[in-house]
C-alpha positions in Angstrom: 113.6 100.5 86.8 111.6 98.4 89.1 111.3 99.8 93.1 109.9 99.0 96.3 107.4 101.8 97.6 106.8 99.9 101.0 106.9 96.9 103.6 103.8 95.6 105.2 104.4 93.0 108.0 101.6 90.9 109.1 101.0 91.4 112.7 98.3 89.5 115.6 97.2 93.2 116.6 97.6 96.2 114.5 97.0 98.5 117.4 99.8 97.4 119.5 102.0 97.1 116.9 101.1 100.3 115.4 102.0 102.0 118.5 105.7 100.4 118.9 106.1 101.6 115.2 105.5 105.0 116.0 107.4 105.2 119.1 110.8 103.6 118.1 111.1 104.2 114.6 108.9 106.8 112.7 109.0 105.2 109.0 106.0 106.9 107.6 104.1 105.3 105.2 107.4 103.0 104.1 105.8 100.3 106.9 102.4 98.9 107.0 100.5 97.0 109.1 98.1 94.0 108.5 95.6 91.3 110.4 95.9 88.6 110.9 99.3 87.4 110.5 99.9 83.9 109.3 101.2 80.7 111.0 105.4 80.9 111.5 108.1 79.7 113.8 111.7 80.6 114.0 113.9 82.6 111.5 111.2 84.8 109.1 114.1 84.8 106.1 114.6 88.8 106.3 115.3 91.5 108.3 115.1 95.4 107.9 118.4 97.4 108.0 117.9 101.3 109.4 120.8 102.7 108.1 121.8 106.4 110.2 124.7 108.7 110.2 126.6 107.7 113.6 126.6 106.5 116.7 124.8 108.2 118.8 121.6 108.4 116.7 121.9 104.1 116.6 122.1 104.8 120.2 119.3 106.6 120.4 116.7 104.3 117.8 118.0 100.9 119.5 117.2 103.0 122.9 113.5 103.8 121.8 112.9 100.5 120.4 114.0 98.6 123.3 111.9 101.5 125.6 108.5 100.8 123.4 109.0 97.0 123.9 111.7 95.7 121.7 114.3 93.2 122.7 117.7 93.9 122.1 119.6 91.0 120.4 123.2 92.0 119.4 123.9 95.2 121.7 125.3 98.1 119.6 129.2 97.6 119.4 131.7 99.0 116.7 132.7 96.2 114.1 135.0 96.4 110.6 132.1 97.9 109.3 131.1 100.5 111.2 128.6 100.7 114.1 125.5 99.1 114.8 123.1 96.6 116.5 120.0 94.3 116.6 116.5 94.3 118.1 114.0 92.3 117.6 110.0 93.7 117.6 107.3 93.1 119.3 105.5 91.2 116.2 109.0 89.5 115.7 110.2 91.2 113.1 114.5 91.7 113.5 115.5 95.0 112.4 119.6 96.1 112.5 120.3 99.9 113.5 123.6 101.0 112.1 125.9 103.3 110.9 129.4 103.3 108.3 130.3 105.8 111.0 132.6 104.6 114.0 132.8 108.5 115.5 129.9 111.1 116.2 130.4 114.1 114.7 126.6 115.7 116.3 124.1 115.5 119.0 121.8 112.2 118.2 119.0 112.7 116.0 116.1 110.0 115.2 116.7 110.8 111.3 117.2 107.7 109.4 119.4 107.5 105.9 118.1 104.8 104.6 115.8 101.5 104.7 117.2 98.4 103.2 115.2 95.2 103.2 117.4 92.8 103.1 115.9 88.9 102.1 117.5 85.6 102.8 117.6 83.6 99.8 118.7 79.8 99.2 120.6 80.5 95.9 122.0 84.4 95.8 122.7 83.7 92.1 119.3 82.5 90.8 117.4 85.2 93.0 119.2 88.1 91.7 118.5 86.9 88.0 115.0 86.5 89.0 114.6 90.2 90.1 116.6 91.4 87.2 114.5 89.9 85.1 111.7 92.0 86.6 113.1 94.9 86.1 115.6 95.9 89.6 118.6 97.3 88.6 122.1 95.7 90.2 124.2 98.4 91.7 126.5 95.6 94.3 127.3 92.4 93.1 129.5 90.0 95.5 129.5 86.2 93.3 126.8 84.0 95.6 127.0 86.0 99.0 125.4 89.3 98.6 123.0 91.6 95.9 122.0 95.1 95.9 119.7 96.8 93.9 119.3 100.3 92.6 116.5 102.5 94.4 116.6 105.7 92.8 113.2 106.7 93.5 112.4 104.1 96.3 112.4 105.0 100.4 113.8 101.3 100.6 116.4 99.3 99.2 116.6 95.9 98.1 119.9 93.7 99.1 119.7 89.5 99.3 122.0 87.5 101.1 122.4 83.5 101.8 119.7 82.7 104.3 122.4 81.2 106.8 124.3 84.7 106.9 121.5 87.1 106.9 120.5 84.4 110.4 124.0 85.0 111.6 124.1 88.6 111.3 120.5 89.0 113.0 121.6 86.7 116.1 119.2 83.9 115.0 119.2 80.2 113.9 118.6 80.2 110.1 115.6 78.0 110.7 112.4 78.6 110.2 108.8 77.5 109.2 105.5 78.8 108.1 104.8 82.7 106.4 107.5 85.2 106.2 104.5 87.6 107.3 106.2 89.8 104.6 104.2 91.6 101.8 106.7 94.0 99.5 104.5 97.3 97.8 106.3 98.1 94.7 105.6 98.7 91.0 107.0 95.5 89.6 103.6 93.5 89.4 102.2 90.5 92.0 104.4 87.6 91.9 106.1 85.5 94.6 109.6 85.2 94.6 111.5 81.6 94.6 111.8 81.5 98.7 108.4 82.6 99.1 108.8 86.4 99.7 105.3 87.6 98.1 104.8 91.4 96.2 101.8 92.9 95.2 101.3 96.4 93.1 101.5 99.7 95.1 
């Protein structure tokens, strides 16, 4: 079953970005860093999804972020869902902090569940064929709005969504031009996807 080991985001200075990374959100070795970072405007086509127990610890991450140099985009505010907001990095990269969790039930911690990629795709359908055909394993399944793949033995998740709503959701226009400054690490071989979203062998 195929698996993504890590994210590396292209970035203009490793250093600096390096630095907000280890201040807001401690991911390890599940985000990279690399120079230089390609030409791009608007929407990148993804976002990263931190996914914590309650509240107070999305609190306390969209906190740091925001304290390290961050700029909050959706402030944190209980939804159907659950709980949760947006910031967007330094390099420009959106990631969404949140929680199934509407109630606290502890003292905030910076401990984070999970890491979902998730990509904007033009065609939900044909992406999610494409990836099963390299070997991800479907675990949700919503028609043409949303995919998510098994990760047994992956620190991130996989999920796709339409391009438009993944934009909605991260409080930016869908547009966008130029790299996704995205590379995925995983053990499904070097390909690049149908909207562009390059992989290489880790």
């Amino acid at each position: 079953m195929a698996s993504i080991t890590c994210v590396t985001f292209e970035v203009a200075g490793t250093a600096a970005a390096g630095h907000f990374y280890a201040t807001a959100f401690d991911l390890g070795d599940q985000v990279r860093l690399r120079s230089p970072a390609a030409p791009a405007t608007g929407f990148r086509g993804f976002t990263l999804s931190l996914v914590v127990s309650q509240p107070a610890t999305v609190n306390a991450l969209i906190d740091a972020a925001v304290g390290a140099g961050a700029t909050a985009v959706k402030p944190a505010a209980k939804s159907l869902w659950g709980y949760g907001g947006v910031v967007q990095a330094p390099d420009g990269t959106r990631r969404t902090v949140a929680s199934s969790s509407k109630k606290d039930t502890g003292p905030a911690t910076r401990q984070i569940d999970e890491i979902v990629l998730q990509l904007g795709v033009t065609d939900v359908a044909a992406s999610k064929q494409f990836y099963v055909d390299r070997g991800f394993a479907v675990t949700k399944s919503y028609g043409r709005r949303y995919v998510e793949f098994a990760a047994p033995s992956s620190p991130v998740k996989l999920s796709l969504l339409k391009r438009r709503a993944l934009a909605k959701a991260a409080g930016v226009a869908p547009d966008g031009t130029g790299s996704h400054r995205l590379v995925i690490g995983g053990d499904a071989g070097s390909f690049t996807d149908p909207d562009g979203f390059a992989w290489e062998s880790a």
